[in-house]
C-alpha positions as CSV (number, residue, x, y, z in Angstrom):
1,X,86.2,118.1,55.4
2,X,83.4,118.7,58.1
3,X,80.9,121.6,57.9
4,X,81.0,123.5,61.4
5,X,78.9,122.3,63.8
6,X,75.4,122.9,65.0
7,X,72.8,121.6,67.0
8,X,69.0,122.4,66.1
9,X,66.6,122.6,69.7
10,X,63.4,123.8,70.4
11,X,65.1,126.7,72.4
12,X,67.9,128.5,72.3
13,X,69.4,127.6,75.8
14,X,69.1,123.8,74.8
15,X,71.6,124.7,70.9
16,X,73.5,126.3,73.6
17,X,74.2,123.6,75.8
18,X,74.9,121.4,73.0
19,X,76.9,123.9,71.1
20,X,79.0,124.8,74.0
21,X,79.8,120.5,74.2
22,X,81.2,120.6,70.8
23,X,83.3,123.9,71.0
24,X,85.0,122.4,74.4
25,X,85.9,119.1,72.1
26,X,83.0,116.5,72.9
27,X,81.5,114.1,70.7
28,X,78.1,114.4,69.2
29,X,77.0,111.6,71.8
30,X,77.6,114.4,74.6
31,X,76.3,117.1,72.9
32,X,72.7,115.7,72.2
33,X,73.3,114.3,76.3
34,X,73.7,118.3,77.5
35,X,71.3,119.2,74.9
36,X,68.6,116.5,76.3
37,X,69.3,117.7,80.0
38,X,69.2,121.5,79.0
39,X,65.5,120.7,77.2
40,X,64.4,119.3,80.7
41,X,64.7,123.4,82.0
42,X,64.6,125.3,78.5
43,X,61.4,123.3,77.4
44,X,59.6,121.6,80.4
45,X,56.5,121.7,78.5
46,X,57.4,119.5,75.8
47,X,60.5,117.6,77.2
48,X,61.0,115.0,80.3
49,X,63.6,112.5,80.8
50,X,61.7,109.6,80.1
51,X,61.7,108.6,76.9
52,X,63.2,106.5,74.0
53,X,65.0,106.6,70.3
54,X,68.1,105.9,68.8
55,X,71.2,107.9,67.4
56,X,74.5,106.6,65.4
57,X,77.5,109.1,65.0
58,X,81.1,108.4,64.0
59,X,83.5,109.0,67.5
60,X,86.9,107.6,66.7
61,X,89.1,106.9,69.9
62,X,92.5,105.5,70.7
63,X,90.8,103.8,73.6
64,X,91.4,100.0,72.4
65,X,94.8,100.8,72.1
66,X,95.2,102.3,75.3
67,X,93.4,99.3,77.0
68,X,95.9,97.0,75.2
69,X,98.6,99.0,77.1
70,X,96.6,98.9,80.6
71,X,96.9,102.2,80.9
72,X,93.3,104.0,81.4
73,X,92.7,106.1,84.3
74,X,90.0,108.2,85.5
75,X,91.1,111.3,87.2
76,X,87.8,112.8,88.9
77,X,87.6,116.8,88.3
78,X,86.4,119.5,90.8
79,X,83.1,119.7,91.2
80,X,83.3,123.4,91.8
81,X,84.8,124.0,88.9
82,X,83.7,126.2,86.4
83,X,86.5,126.4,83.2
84,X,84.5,123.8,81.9
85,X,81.9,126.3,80.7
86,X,84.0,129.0,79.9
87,X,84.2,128.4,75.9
88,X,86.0,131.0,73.9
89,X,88.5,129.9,70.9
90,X,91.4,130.0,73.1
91,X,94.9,128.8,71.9
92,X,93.1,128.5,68.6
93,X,94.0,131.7,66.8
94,X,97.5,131.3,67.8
95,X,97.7,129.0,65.1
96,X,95.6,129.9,62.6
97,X,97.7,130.9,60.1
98,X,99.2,128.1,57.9
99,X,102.8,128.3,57.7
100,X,103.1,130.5,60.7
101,X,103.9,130.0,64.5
102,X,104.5,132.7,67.3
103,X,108.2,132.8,67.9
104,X,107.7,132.6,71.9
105,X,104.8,130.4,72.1
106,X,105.1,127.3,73.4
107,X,102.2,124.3,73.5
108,X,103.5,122.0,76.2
109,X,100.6,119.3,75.1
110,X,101.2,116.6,73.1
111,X,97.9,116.9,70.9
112,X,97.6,119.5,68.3
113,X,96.8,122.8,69.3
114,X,94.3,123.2,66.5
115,X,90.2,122.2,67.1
116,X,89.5,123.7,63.3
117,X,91.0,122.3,60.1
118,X,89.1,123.9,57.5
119,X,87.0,121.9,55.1
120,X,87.4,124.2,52.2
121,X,91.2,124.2,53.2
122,X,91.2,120.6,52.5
123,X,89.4,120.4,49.5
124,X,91.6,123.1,47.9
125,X,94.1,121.1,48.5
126,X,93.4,118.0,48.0
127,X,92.6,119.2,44.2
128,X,95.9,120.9,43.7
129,X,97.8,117.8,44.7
130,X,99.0,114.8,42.6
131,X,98.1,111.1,42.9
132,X,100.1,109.5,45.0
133,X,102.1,106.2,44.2
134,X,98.3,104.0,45.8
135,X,96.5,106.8,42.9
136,X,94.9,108.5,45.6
137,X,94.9,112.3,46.1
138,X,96.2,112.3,50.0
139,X,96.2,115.3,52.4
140,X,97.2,114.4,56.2
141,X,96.1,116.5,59.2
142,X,99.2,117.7,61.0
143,X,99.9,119.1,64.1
144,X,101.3,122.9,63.4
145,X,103.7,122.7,66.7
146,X,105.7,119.6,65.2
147,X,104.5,118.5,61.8
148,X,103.9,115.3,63.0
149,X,100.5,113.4,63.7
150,X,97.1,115.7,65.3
151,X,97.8,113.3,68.2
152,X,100.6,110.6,69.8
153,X,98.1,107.7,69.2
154,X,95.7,109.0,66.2
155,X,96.8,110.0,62.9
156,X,93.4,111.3,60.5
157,X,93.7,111.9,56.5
158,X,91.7,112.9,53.8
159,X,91.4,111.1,50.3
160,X,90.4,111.9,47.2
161,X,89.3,109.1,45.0
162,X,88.8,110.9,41.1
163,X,85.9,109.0,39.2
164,X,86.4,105.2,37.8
165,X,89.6,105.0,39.1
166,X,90.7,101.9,41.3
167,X,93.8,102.5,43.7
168,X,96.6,100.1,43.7
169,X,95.7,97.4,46.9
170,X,97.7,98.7,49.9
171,X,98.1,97.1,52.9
172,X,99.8,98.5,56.3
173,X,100.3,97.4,60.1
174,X,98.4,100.2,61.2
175,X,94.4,100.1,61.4
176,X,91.9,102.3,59.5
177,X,88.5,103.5,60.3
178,X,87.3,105.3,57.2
179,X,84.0,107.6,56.9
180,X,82.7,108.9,53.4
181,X,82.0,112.5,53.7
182,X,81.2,113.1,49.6
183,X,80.0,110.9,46.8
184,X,79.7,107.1,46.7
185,X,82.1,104.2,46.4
186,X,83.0,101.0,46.4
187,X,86.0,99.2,47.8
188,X,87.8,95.6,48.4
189,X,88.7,94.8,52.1
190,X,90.6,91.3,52.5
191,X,88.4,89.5,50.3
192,X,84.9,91.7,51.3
193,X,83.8,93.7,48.2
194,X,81.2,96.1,49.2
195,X,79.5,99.5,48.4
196,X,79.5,102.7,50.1
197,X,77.6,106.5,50.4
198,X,77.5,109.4,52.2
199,X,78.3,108.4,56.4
200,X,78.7,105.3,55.9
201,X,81.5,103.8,58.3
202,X,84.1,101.4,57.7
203,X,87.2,99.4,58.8
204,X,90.6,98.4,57.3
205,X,92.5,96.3,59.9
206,X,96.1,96.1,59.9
207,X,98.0,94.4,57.3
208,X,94.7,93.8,55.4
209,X,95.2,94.4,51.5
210,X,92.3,97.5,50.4
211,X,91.7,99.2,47.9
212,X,89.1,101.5,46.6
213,X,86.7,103.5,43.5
214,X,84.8,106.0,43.2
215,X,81.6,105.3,41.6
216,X,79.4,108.2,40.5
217,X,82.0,111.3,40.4
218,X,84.9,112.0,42.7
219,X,84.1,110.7,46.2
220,X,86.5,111.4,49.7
221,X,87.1,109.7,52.6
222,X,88.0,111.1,56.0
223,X,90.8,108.3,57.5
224,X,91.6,108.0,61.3
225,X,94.8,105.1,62.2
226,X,97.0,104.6,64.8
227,X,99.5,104.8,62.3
228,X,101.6,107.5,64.6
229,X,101.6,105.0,67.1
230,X,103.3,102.7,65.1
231,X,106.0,104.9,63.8
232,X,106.6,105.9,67.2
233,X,107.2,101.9,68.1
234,X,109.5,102.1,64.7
235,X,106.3,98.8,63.8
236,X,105.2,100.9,60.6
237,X,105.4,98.9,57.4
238,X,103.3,99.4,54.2
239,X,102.9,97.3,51.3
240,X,101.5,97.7,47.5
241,X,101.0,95.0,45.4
């Protein structure tokens, strides 16, 4: 659903450093810090460390999960190190092909395997397929190794909501963060009504009855839940009324 990224600097050694953040997997938050620090070389003339503003960016976790289970660690790396700024596709072509999987190739991690899903991949099919049973077109992010969730503690979709249309309320034990990545909406959250555009952010908690429209032409939502999690605890239970 995402455009690839980019960073736009003043030099090309400080896109670089950003651009290099987001190929290895980091947020947009660490990007635009190795971006900043890069500048303080790349651009000394216009660029220090002091200084001030403000930035907002959607980085879902499974952090508040994992701290319910008391089971965060930090594990210090080598200093010496230098993998970390080795950035080529790696494992990714392996699996680039949908539908297909190397007969001997084995992916020992329990995350997907796959960086890219393609944005024009999901909107082709989110057109082809039929309103589910909620009325929402609904295409789920899979890992290619198992089928199952992109990760053990963080399952993402992608809806389609067609023009006018209101889906059925649907509530479920799993939580919801939802971001709008095209057109404008509004949906019902508990008993919150409330409008939404392009980036806006916002929250379904579990077993909260939502439901949603889209308002001025079709309009999508990208979905992360723990709902894997939840299936894995055999907790998952989904409701419409």
């Amino acid at each position: 659903m995402f455009p690839p990224p980019g960073v736009a600097a003043g030099h090309p050694a400080t896109a670089e450093a950003g651009l290099r953040i987001l190929q290895e997997g980091g947020s947009a938050a660490d990007a635009a810090v190795a971006a900043s620090l890069a500048s303080c070389v790349a651009e000394t003339v216009m660029t220090g460390l002091a200084g001030g503003g403000h930035a907002i960016w959607f980085d879902a976790a499974n952090i508040p999960l994992i701290r319910q289970f008391d089971a965060n660690f930090f594990e210090p790396g080598d200093p010496k190190a230098n993998q970390f700024w080795q950035v080529d596709e790696g494992d990714e072509k392996l699996w680039a092909e949908s539908g297909l999987a190397g007969a001997d190739v084995q992916h020992a991690p329990a995350h997907s395997p796959k960086y890219h899903y393609s944005g024009a991949a999901t909107r082709r099919l989110l057109s082809a397929l039929p309103a589910g049973p909620d009325g929402a077109h609904t295409v789920r992010y899979t890992n290619p190794a198992t089928g199952g969730a992109v990760m053990p503690a963080l399952d993402c979709y992608a809806v389609r909501l067609p023009k006018g249309q209101t889906t059925r309320p649907k509530r479920t034990t799993c939580n919801m963060i939802c971001l709008a990545v095209s057109g404008s909406g509004r949906s019902t959250v508990g008993e919150h009504t409330f409008d939404w555009s392009l980036n806006d952010v916002f929250s379904i908690p579990h077993w909260t009855f939502a439901s949603h429209m889209a308002k001025d032409g079709d309009a999508s939502l990208f979905i992360i839940s723990d709902r894997s999690a939840f299936e894995r605890l055999d907790l998952l239970r989904e409701e419409l009324q």
